[in-house]
TIGUVO-295217 format. One line per field, with one value per residue (C-alpha): residue number from 1; residue in one letter; x, y, z. Coordinates in steps of 0.5 Angstrom, whole numbers. Layout:
n = NUM_...
res = a_...
x = X_...
y = Y_...
z = Z_...
***
This chain:
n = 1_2_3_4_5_6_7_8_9_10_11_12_13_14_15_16_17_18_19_20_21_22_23_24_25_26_27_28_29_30_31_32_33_34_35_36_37_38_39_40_41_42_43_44_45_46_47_48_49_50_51_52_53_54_55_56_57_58_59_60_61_62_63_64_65_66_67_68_69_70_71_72_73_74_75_76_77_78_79_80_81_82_83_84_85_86_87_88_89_90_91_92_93_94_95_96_97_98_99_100_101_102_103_104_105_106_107_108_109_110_111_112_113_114_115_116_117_118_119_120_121_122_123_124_125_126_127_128_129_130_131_132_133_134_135_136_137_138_139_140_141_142_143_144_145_146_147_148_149_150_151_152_153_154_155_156_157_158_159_160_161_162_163_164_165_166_167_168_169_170_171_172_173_174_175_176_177_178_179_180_181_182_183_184_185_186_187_188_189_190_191_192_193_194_195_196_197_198_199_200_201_202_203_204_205_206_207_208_209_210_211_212_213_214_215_216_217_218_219_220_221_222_223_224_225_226_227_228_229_230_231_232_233_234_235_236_237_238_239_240_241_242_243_244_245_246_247_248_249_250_251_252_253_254_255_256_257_258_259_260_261_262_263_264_265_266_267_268_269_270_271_272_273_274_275_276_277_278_279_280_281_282_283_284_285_286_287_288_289_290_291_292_293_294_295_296_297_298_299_300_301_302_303_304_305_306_307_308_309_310_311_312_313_314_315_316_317_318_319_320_321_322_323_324_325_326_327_328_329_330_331_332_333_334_335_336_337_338_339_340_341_342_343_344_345_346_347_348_349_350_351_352_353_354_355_356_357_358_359_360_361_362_363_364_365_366_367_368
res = x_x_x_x_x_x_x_x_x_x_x_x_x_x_x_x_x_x_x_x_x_x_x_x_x_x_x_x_x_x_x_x_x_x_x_x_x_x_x_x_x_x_x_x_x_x_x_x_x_x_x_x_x_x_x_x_x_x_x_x_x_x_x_x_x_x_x_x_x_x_x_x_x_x_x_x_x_x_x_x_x_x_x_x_x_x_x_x_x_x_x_x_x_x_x_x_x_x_x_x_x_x_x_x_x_x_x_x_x_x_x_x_x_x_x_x_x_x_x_x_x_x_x_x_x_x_x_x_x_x_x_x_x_x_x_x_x_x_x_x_x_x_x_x_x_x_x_x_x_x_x_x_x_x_x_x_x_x_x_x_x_x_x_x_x_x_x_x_x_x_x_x_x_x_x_x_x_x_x_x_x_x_x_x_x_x_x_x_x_x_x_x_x_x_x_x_x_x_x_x_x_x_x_x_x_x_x_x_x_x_x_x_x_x_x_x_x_x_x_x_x_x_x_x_x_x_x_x_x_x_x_x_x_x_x_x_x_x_x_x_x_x_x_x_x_x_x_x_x_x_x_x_x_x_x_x_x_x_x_x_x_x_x_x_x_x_x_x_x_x_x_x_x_x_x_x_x_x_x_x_x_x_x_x_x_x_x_x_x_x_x_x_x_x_x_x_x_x_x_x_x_x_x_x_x_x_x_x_x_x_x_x_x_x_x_x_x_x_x_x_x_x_x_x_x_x_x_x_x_x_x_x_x_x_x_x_x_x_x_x_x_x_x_x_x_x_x_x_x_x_x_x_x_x_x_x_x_x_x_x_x_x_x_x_x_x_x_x
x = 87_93_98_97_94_98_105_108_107_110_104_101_106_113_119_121_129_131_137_135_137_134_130_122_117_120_117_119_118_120_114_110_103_100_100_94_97_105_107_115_120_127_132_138_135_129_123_116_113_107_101_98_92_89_81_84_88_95_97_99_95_93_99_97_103_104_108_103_97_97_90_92_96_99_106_108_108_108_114_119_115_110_108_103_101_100_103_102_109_110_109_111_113_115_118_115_116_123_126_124_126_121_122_128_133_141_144_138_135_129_124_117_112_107_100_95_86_84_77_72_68_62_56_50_48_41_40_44_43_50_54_50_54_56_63_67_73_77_79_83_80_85_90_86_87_82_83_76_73_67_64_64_56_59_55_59_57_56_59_62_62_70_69_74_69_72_74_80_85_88_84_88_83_86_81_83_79_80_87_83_85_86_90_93_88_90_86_90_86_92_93_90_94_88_81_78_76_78_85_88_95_97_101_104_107_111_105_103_96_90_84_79_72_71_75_72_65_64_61_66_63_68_66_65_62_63_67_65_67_66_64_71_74_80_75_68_68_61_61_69_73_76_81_80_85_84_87_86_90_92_96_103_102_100_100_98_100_104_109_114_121_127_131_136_141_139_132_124_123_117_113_110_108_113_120_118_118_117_116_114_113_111_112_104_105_110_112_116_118_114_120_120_124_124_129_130_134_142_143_148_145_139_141_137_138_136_130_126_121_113_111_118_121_128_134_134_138_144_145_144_140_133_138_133_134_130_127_124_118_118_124_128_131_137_138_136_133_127_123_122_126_125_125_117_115_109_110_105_107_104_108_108_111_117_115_111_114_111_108_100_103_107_113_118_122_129_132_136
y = 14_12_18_14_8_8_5_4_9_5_2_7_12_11_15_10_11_7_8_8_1_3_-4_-5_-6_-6_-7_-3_-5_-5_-2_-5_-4_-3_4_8_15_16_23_21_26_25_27_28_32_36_33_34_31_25_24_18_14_7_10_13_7_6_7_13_18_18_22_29_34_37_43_44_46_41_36_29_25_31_30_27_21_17_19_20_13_12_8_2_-2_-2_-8_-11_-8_-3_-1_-2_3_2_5_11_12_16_12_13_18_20_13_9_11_8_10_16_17_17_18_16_18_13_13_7_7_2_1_4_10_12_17_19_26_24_19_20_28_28_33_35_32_25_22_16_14_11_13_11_13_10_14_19_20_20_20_22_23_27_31_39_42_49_52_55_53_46_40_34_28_26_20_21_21_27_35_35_40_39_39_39_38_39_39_33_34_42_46_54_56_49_51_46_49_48_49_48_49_53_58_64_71_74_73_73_65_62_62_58_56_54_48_49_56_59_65_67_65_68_69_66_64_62_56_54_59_65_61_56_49_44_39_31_29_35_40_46_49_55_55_56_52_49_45_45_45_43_36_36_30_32_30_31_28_30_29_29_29_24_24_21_21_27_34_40_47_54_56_64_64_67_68_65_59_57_56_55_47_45_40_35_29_24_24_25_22_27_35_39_47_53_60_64_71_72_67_62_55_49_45_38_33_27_21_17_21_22_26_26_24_29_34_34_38_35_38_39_44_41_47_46_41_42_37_36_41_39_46_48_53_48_45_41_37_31_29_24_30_35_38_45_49_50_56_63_62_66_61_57_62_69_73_73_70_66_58_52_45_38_33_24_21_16_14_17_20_16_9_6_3_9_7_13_13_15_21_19
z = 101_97_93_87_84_78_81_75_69_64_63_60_57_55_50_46_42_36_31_24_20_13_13_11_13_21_27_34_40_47_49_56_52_45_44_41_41_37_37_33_31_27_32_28_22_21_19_21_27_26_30_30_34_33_33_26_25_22_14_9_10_17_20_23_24_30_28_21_20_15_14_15_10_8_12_5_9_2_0_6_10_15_21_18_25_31_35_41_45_39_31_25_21_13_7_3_-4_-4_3_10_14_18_21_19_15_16_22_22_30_33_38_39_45_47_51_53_51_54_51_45_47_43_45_41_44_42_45_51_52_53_49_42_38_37_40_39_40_46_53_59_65_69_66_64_57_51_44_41_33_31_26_26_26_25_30_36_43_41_46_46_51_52_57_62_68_71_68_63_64_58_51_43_38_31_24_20_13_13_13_12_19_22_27_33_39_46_52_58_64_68_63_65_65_66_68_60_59_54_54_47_46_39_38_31_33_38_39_47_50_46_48_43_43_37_39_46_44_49_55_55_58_61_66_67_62_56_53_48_42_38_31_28_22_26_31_28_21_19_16_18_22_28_33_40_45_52_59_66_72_76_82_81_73_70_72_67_71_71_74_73_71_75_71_75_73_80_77_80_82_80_84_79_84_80_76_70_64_60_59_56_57_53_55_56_56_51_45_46_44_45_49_49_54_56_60_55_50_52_58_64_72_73_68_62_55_49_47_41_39_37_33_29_24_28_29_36_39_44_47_54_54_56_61_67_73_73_80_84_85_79_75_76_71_70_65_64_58_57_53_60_65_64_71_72_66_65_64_63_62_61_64_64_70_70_77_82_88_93_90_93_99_101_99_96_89_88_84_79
***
């Protein structure tokens, strides 16, 4: 079997990096595909973070923001602009009502995530007996990502079909109609601290995992073809909208795991399977910063240290306290800071390939 079956990951996640010119509209591009999840973040200034996604379309009141509880459209995307197409190799973003600084002020800095669906996903439980709440959306089974819509029933212990063909590791669903305890809920399959299941994480806050049934229910199901919700507001709000953005690993792309500190600036390695693209890693048995890197934004050989907080609306930082090393194979920290390298602290990541560490026809990569 080959290691990989995705050769190149540019064809289904890429950073993208532009510098602001003041224009509108304005279309951005550079992209290997049509992007159908954006998660963009101004760099030199603190604004919110924006999510988007082609099953909820493009416009002014279809931003989510990771680092809010906020429903969608309440990013004030109206006034400070937002993204207003999905294009072909990239998006076009316009003015808002006071000017465009969540995508396009003069001289202003950016940076955009973005991940490929490759077809429309639809489920009616009913009719199926898959899952017991309708689901549509789109998925990549190849990649192994899914964007999926439904509506909330209010009723904990209720499933939803996810169309990945395979058990998620990852799953990020967000309430898009209802604020009241709306919360980013994360559920990463690696991040247990003790045997209590299931373990949440919670985007838009820097809080250690929770055990929270209300999220996934008391008996959590997550396999092929479904995955269970409790009866909590923030993911089964009944009669709500609510977002679904779900993963499963694949060799030499995607990895979602664990790993402990050694507080040492001689830091763990941590094998991946691929250079990575991007990082992003949370401290689990303690608060600590959802830290996010990528190999797009200014860095020097193999060390990586630009990083930004998804639960903040903070700049970018510079410093080197989030230091990695970006290798053919994983990442290795390079610092002592206890949100990602305490001495026997608890670390989940996710992590999207540059290239994997050795192609389908058994051909290895290079590090930087």
């Amino acid at each position: 079997m080959a290691f990989t079956t995705i050769d190149d990951p540019t064809q289904y996640f890429e950073p993208l990096l532009w510098t602001g010119n003041g224009s509108s509209p304005r279309s951005l591009s550079g992209l290997e595909f049509q992007p159908d999840l954006i998660w963009s973040k101004r760099r030199d200034d603190a604004a919110g973070h924006n999510l988007l996604d082609s099953v909820r379309g493009a416009g002014v009141d279809s931003e989510l923001c990771p680092s809010s509880t906020g429903v969608e459209g309440s990013n004030n995307a109206n006034t400070y602009g937002y993204l207003s197409a999905f294009t072909s190799d990239g998006f076009t973003v316009t003015d808002g009502s006071s000017d465009n600084a969540y995508w396009n002020n003069n001289s202003a800095t950016y940076v955009a995530w973005n991940w490929k669906c490759e077809a429309a996903f639809s489920n009616d439980a009913s009719a199926t007996s898959v899952g017991t709440i309708d689901s549509s959306g789109k998925v990549n089974t190849t990649a192994g990502i899914s964007i999926i819509s439904y509506t909330g029933n209010g009723t904990g212990g209720a499933t939803i079909a996810h169309g990945l063909g395979v058990t998620p590791n990852l799953l990020i669903i967000k309430n898009r109609a209802d604020s009241s305890q709306a919360h980013w809920a994360v559920w990463h399959d690696k991040s247990f601290v003790n045997a209590s299941d299931p373990n949440i994480l919670y985007l838009q806050d820097n809080a250690a995992v929770a055990d929270d049934t209300n999220i996934r229910h008391t008996t959590a199901t997550t396999n092929s073809s479904v995955f269970s919700i409790g009866d909590y507001n923030g993911v089964n709000g009944s009669s709500d909208g609510i977002m679904a953005y779900c993963f499963a690993e694949k060799q030499g792309y995607s990895k979602f795991d664990t790993y402990v500190g050694n507080g040492n600036a001689d830091g763990p390695f941590i094998y991946t399977g691929f250079r990575p693209a991007w990082v992003m890693i949370k401290r689990r048995d303690s608060s600590g910063d959802w830290a996010m890197m990528d190999n797009k934004r200014p860095n020097e050989f193999n060390v990586v240290q630009n990083y930004l907080k998804a639960q903040a609306t903070d700049a970018e930082q510079t410093d080197d306290s989030f230091n990695i090393d970006i290798c053919a194979s994983g990442f290795k920290c390079r610092y002592t800071n206890g949100n990602y390298n305490a001495s026997g602290g608890l670390y989940a990541y996710i992590a999207f390939a540059e290239s994997p560490y050795v192609n389908s026809n058994g051909i290895p990569n290079n590090a930087r």
